[in-house]
BAMI-484160 format. One record per atom (N, C-alpha, C): residue in one letter; z negated, y negated, x. Coordinates in pm, whole numbers, plus 50000, padded with zeros to 5 digits. Atoms other than C-alpha are relative to their C-alpha. Layout:
! residues N
aZYX
...
This chain:
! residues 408
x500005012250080
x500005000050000
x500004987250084
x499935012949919
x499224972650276
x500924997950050
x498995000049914
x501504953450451
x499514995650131
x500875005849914
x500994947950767
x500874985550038
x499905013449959
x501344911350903
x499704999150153
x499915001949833
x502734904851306
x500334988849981
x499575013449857
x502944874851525
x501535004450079
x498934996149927
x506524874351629
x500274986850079
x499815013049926
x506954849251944
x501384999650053
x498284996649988
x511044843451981
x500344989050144
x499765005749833
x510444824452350
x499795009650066
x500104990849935
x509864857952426
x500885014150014
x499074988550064
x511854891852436
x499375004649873
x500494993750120
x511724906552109
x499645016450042
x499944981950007
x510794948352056
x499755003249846
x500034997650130
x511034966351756
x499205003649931
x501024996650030
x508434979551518
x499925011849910
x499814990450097
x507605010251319
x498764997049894
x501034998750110
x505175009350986
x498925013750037
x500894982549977
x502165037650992
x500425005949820
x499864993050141
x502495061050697
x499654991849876
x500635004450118
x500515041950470
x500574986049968
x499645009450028
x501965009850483
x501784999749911
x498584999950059
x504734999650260
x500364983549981
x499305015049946
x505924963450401
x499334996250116
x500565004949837
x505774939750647
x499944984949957
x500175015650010
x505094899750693
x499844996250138
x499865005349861
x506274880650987
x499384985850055
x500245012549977
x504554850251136
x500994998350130
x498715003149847
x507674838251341
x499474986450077
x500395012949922
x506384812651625
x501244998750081
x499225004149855
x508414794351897
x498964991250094
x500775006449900
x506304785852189
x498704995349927
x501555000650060
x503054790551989
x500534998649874
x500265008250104
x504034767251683
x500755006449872
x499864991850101
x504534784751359
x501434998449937
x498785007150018
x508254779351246
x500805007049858
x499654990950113
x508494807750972
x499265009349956
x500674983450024
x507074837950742
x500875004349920
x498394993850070
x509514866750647
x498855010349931
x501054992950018
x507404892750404
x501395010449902
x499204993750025
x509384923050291
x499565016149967
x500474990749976
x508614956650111
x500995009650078
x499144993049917
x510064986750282
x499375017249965
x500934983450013
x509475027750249
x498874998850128
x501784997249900
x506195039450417
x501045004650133
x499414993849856
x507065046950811
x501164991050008
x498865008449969
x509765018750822
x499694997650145
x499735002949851
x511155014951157
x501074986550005
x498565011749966
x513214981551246
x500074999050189
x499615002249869
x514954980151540
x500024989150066
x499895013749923
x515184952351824
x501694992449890
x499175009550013
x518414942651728
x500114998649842
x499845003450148
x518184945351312
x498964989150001
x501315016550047
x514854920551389
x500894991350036
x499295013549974
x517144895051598
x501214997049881
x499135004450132
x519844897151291
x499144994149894
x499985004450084
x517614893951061
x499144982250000
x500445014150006
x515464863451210
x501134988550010
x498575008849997
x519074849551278
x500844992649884
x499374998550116
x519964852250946
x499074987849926
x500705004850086
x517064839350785
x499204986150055
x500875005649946
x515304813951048
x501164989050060
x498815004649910
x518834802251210
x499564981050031
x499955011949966
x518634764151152
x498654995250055
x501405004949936
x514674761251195
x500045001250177
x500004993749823
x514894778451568
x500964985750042
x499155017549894
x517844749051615
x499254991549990
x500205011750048
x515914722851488
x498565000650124
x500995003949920
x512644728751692
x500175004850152
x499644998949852
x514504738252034
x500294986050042
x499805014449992
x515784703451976
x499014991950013
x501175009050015
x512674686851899
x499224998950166
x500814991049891
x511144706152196
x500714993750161
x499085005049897
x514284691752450
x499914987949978
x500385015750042
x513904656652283
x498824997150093
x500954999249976
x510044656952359
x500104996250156
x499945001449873
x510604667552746
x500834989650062
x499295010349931
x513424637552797
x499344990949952
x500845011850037
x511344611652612
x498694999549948
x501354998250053
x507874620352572
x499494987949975
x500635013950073
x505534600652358
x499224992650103
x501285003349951
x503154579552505
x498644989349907
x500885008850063
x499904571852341
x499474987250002
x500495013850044
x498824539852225
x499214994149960
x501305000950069
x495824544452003
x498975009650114
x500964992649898
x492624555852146
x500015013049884
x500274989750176
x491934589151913
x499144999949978
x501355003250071
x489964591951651
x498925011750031
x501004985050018
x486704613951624
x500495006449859
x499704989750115
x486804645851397
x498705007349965
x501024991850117
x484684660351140
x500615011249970
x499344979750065
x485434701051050
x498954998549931
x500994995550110
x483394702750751
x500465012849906
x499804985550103
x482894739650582
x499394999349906
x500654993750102
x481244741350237
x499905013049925
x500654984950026
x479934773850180
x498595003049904
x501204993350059
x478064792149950
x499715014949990
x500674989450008
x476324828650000
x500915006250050
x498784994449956
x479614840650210
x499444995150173
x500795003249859
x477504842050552
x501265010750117
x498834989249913
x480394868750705
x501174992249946
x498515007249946
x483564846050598
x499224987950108
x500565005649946
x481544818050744
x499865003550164
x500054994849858
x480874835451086
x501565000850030
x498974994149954
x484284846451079
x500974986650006
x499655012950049
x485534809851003
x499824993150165
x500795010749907
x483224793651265
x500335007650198
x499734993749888
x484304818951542
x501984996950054
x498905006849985
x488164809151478
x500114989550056
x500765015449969
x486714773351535
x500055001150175
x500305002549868
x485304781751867
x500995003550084
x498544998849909
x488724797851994
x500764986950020
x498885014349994
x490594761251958
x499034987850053
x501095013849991
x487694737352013
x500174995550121
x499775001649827
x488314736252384
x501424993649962
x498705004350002
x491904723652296
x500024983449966
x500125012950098
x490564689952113
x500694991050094
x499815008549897
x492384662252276
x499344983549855
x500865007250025
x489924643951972
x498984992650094
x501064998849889
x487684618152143
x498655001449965
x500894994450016
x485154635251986
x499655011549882
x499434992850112
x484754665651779
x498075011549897
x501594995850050
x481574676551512
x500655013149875
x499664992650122
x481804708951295
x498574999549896
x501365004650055
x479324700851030
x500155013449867
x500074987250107
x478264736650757
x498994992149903
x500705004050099
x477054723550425
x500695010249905
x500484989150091
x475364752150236
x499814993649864
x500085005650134
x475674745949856
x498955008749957
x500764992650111
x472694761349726
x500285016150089
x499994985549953
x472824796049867
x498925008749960
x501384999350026
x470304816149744
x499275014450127
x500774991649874
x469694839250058
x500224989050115
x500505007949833
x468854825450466
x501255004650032
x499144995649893
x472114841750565
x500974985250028
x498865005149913
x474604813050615
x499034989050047
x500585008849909
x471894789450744
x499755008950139
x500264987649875
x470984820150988
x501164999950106
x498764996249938
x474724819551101
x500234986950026
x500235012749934
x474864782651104
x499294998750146
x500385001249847
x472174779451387
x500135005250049
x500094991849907
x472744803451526
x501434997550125
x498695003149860
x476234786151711
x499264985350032
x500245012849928
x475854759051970
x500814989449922
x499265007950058
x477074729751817
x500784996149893
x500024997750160
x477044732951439
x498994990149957
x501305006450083
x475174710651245
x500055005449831
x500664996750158
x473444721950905
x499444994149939
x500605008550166
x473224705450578
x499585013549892
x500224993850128
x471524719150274
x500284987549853
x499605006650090
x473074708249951
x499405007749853
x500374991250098
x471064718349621
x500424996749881
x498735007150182
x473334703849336
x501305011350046
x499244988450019
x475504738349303
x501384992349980
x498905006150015
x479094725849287
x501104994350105
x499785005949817
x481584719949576
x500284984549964
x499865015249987
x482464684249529
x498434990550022
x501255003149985
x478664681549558
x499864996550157
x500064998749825
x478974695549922
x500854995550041
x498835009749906
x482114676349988
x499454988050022
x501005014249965
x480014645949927
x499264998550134
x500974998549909
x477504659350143
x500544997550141
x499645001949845
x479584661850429
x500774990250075
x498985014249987
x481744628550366
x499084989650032
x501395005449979
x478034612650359
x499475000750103
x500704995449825
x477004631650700
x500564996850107
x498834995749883
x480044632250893
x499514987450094
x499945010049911
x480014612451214
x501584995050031
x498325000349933
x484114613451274
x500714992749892
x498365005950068
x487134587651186
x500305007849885
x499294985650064
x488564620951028
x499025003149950
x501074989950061
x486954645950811
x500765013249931
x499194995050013
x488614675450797
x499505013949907
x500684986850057
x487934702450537
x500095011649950
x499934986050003
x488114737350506
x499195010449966
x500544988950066
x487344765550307
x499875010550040
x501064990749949
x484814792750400
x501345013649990
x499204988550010
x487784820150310
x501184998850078
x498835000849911
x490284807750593
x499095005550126
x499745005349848
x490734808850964
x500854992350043
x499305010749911
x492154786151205
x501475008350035
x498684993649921
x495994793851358
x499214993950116
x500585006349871
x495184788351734
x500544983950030
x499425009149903
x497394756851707
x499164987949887
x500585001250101
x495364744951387
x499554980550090
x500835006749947
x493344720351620
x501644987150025
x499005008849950
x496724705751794
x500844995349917
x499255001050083
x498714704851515
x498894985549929
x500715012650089
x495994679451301
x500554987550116
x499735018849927
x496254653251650
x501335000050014
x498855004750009
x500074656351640
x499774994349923
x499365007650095
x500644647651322
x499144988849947
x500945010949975
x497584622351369
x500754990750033
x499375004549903
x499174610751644
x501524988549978
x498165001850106
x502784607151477
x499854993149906
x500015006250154
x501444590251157
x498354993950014
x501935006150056
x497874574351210
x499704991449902
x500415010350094
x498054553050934
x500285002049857
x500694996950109
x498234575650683
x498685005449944
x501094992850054
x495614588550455
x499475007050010
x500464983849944
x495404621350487
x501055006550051
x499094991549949
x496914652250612
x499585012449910
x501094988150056
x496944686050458
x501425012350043
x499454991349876
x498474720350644
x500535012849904
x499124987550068
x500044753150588
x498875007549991
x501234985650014
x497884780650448
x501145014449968
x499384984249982
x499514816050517
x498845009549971
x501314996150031
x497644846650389
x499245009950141
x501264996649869
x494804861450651
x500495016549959
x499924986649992
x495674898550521
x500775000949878
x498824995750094
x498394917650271
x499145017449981
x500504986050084
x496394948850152
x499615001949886
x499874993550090
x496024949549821
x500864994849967
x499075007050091
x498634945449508
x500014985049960
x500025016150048
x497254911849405
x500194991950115
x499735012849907
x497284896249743
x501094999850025
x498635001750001
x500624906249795
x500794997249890
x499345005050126
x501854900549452
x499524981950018
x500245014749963
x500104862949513
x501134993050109
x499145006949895
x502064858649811
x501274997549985
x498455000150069
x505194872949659
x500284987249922
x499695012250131
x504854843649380
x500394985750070
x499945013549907
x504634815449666
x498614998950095
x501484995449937
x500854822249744
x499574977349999
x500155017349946
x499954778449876
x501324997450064
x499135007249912
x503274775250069
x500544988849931
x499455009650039
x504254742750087
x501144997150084
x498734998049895
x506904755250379
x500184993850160
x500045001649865
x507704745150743
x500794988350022
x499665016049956
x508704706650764
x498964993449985
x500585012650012
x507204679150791
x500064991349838
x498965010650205
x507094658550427
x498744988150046
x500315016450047
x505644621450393
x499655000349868
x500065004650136
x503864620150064
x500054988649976
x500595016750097
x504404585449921
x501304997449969
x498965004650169
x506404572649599
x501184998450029
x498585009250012
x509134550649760
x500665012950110
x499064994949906
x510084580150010
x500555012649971
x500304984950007
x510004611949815
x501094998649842
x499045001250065
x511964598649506
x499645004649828
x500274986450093
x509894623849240
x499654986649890
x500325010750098
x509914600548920
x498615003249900
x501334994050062
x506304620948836
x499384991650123
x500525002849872
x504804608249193
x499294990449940
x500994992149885
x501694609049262
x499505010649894
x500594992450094
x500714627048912
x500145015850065
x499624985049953
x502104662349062
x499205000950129
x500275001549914
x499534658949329
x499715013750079
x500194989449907
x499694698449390
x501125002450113
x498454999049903
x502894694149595
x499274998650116
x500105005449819
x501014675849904
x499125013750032
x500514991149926
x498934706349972
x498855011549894
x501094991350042
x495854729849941
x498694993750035
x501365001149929
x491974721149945
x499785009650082
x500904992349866
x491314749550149
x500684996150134
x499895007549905
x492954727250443
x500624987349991
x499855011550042
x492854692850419
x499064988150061
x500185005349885
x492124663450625
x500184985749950
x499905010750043
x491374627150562
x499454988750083
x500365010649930
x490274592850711
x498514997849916
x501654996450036
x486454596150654
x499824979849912
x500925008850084
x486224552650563
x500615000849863
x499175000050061
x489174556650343
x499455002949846
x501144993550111
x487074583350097
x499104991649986
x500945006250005
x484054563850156
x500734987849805
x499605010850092
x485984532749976
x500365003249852
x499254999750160
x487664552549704
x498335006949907
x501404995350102
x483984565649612
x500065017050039
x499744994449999
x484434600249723
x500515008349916
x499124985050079
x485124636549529
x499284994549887
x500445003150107
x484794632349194
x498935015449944
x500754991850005
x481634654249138
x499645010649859
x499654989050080
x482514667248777
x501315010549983
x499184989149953
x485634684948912
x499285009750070
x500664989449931
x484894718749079
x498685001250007
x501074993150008
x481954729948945
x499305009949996
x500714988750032
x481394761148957
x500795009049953
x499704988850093
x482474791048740
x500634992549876
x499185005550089
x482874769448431
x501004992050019
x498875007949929
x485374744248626
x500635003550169
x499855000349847
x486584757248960
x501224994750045
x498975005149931
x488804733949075
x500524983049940
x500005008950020
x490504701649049
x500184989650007
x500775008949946
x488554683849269
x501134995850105
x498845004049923
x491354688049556
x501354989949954
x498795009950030
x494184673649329
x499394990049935
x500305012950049
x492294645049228
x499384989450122
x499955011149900
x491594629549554
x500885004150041
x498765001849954
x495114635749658
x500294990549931
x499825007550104
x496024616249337
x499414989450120
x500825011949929
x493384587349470
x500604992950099
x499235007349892
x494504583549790
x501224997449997
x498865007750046
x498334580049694
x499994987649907
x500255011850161
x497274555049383
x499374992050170
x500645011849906
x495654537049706
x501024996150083
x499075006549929
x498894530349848
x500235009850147
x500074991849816
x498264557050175
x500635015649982
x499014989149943
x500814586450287
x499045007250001
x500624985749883
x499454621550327
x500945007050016
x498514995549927
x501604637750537
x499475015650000
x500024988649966
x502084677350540
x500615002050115
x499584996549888
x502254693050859
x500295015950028
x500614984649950
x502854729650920
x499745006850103
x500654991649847
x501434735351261
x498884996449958
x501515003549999
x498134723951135
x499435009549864
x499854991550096
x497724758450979
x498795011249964
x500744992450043
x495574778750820
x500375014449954
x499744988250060
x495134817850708
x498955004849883
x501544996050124
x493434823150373
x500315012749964
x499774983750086
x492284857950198
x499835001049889
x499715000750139
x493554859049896
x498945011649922
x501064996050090
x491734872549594
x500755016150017
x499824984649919
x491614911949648
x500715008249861
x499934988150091
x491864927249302
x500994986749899
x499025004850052
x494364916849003
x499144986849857
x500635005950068
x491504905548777
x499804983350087
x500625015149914
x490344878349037
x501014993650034
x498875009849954
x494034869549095
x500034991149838
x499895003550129
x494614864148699
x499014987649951
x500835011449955
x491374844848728
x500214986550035
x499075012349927
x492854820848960
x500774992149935
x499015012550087
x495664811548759
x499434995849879
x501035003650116
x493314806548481
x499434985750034
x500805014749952
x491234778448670
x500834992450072
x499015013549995
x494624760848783
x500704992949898
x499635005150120
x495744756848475
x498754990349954
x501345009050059
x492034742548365
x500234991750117
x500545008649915
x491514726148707
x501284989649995
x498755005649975
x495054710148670
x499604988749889
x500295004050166
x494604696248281
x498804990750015
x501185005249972
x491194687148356
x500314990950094
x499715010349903
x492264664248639
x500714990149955
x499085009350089
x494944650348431
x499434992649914
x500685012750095
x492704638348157
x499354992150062
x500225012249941
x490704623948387
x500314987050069
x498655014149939
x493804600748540
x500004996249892
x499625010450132
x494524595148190
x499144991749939
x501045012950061
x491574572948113
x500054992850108
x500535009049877
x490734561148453
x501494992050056
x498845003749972
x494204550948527
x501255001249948
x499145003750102
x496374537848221
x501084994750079
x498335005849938
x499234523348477
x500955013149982
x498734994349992
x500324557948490
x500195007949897
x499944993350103
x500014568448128
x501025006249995
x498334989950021
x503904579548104
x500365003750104
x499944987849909
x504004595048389
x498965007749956
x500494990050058
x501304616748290
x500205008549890
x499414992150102
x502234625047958
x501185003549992
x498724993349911
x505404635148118
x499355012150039
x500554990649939
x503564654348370
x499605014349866
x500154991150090
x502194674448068
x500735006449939
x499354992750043
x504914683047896
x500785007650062
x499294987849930
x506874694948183
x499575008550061
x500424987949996
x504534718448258
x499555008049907
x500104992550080
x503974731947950
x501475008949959
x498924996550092
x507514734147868
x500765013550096
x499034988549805
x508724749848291
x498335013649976
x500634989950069
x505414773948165
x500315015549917
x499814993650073
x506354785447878
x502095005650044
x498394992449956
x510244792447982
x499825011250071
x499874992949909
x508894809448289
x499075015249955
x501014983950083
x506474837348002
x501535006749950
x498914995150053
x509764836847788
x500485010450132
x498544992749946
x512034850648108
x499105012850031
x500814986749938
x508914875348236
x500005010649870
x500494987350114
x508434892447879
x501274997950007
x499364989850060
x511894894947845
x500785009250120
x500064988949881
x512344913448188
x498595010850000
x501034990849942
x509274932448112
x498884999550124
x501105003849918
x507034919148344
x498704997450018
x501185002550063
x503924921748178
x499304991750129
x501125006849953
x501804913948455
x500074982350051
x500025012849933
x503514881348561
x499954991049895
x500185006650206
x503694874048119
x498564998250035
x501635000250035
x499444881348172
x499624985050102
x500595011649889
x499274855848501
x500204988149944
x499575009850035
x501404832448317
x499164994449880
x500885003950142
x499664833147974
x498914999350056
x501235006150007
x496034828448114
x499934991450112
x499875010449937
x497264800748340
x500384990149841
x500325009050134
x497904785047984
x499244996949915
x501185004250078
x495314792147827
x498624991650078
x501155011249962
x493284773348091
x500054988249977
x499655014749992
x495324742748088
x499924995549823
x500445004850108
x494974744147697
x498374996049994
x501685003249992
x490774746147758
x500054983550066
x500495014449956
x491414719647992
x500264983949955
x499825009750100
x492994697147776
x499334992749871
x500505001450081
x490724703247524
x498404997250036
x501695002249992
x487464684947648
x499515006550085
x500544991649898
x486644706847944
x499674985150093
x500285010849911
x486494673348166
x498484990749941
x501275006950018
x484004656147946
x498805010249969
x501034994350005
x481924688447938
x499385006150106
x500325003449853
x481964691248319
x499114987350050
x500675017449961
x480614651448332
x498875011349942
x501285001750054
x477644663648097
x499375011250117
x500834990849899
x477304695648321
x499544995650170
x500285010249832
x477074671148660
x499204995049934
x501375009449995
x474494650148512
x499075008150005
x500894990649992
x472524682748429
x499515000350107
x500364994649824
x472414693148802
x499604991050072
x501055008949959
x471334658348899
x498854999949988
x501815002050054
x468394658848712
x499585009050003
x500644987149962
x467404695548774
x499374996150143
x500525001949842
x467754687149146
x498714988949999
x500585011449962
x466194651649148
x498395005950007
């Protein structure tokens, strides 16, 4: 059933590969000279063998113009290298975690492979525990050199995003979810495209998945999984053309890697703390300070060397799940633009209908191919965004004031 997932480096000789019995596919992370440039994912019978030269056809086939485009970049670079101008900024790695003390370790150990690379002029990973109700991820916290630990007891991540937008010492604040790892270039990739663009907003990176063994993670991945693909993009209005822009704010990226100018948040007030709450709201929170910071006039730029590997949800229930709370966390975000920010009333009620309508087309074509399970993903991704339409945002506010006043 798994697939397995290689590192293929094409500055190097290629060799060919065989599958073990049990596997039935494969998934390629194609680099050139480290930097991530493609992923090819493909099932295949159990014991598949590809040869040297069917891999160079087929990365030829499928990778052709990328490989031109960053040999170029790469020959550019060495005849006119940049030279810096700004001093750089400091960086914040903030993890919010709750009761996941083994992704956490496994998170914070990715960390320490790249940290030596920082050409930040200064770099803080800061772990804010939401409530946890065992010692393990404070245990794993101190236990690395150069971690700092927050405790956050208002349950909710936009709670602990606060927490760590509130703590941080760094320019930057870069944040990442307890269920990734780092790519080794993760670190270099944020001060390029720093570097290249310091005067936008944010940044937010490629998330590829960390493992392909069960049906749902590979069926996730199959669907698109987070890719937002291997260029460079410029989020902002006048350059991108999208007559929805900024309302579609899942285009610029993923919260589980995502990267911002620490006064920037400060000013806009940070995360809005009745998004992503929990179980009854999980999510949200990410596309509504994307929103923010575009409505503030500031670029976030996608980069895909500044990349991440998340592990997708294991079983089919917890995938189905998922699309359940994007549909709510989506809806729910939307109503809340739609009060707080009447400039972009018709774009929003746009926004709404064309995802109800590119929705419902995309149940129609699955039931009538028989596709039950992608009809089941599709229908309880609607039925969230109907919950969330229907008052889920103002029953999130009442459930944030709750958790104030429990805590206080």
């Amino acid at each position: 059933m798994p697939y397995r997932i290689m590192d293929l480096e094409l500055s190097r000789p290629l060799t060919g590969f065989t599958l073990a019995s049990h596997e039935t596919g494969y998934a390629l992370v194609v680099r050139w000279d480290g930097r991530i440039i493609g992923f090819l994912m493909k099932e295949t019978p159990e014991g598949f063998r590809m040869e040297e030269d069917e891999l160079r056809e087929l990365l030829e086939r499928e990778l052709a113009l990328r490989i031109l485009n960053v040999k170029l970049e790469g020959s550019l670079a060495d005849r006119w290298p940049a030279t810096p101008v700004l001093e750089p900024p400091s960086l914040t790695i903030a993890i919010c975690t709750k009761d996941r003390a083994a992704r956490l370790a496994r998170l914070l150990d990715s960390l320490e492979a790249v940290r030596g690379q920082s050409a930040f002029r200064a770099l803080e990973i800061l772990v804010v525990d939401n409530a946890s109700v065992d010692p393990d991820t404070r245990e794993v916290a101190e236990s690395r050199t150069d971690v700092c630990y927050r405790f956050e007891p208002k349950t909710g991540l936009d709670f602990a995003r606060n927490m760590a937008l509130e703590t941080a010492t760094g320019d930057l604040i870069a944040y990442l979810d307890d269920d990734v790892v780092v790519d080794r270039g993760w670190l270099s990739g944020l001060y390029r495209v720093w570097a290249d663009c310091p005067d936008a907003g944010g940044y937010s990176g490629l998330v590829l998945p960390y493992r392909l063994d069960t049906p749902a993670q590979i069926r996730f991945e199959r669907e698109g999984g987070f890719g937002r693909g291997f260029e460079r993009i410029h989020h902002r209005g006048a350059q991108l053309g999208n007559p929805l822009h900024p309302v579609g704010a899942g285009v610029v990226g993923a919260g589980a890697n995502m990267c911002f100018r620490r006064d920037l948040l400060l000013a806009l007030g940070g995360f809005d703390e009745a998004l992503d709450t929990g179980a009854p709201l999980p999510g949200g929170g990410d596309l509504d300070i994307f929103y923010r910071v575009l409505r503030s006039g500031h670029a976030i730029v996608y980069e895909p060397s500044y990349a991440v590997f998340h592990e997708h949800r294991e079983t089919m229930a917890q995938l189905r799940r998922q699309y359940w709370s994007w549909g709510l966390g989506f809806m729910a975000f939307l109503e809340k633009a739609r009060r707080t920010d009447p400039a972009m009333r018709r774009r929003q009620d746009a926004m709404v209908s064309w995802w109800f309508r590119d929705k419902l087309i995309s149940l129609a074509g699955a039931l009538s191919a028989l596709d039950l399970r992608r009809a089941g993903d599709l229908a309880a991704e609607l039925r969230g965004a109907i919950q969330g339409l229907l008052g889920e945002y103002d029953r999130s506010v009442a459930r944030s004031r709750r958790i104030r006043e429990q805590v206080a």
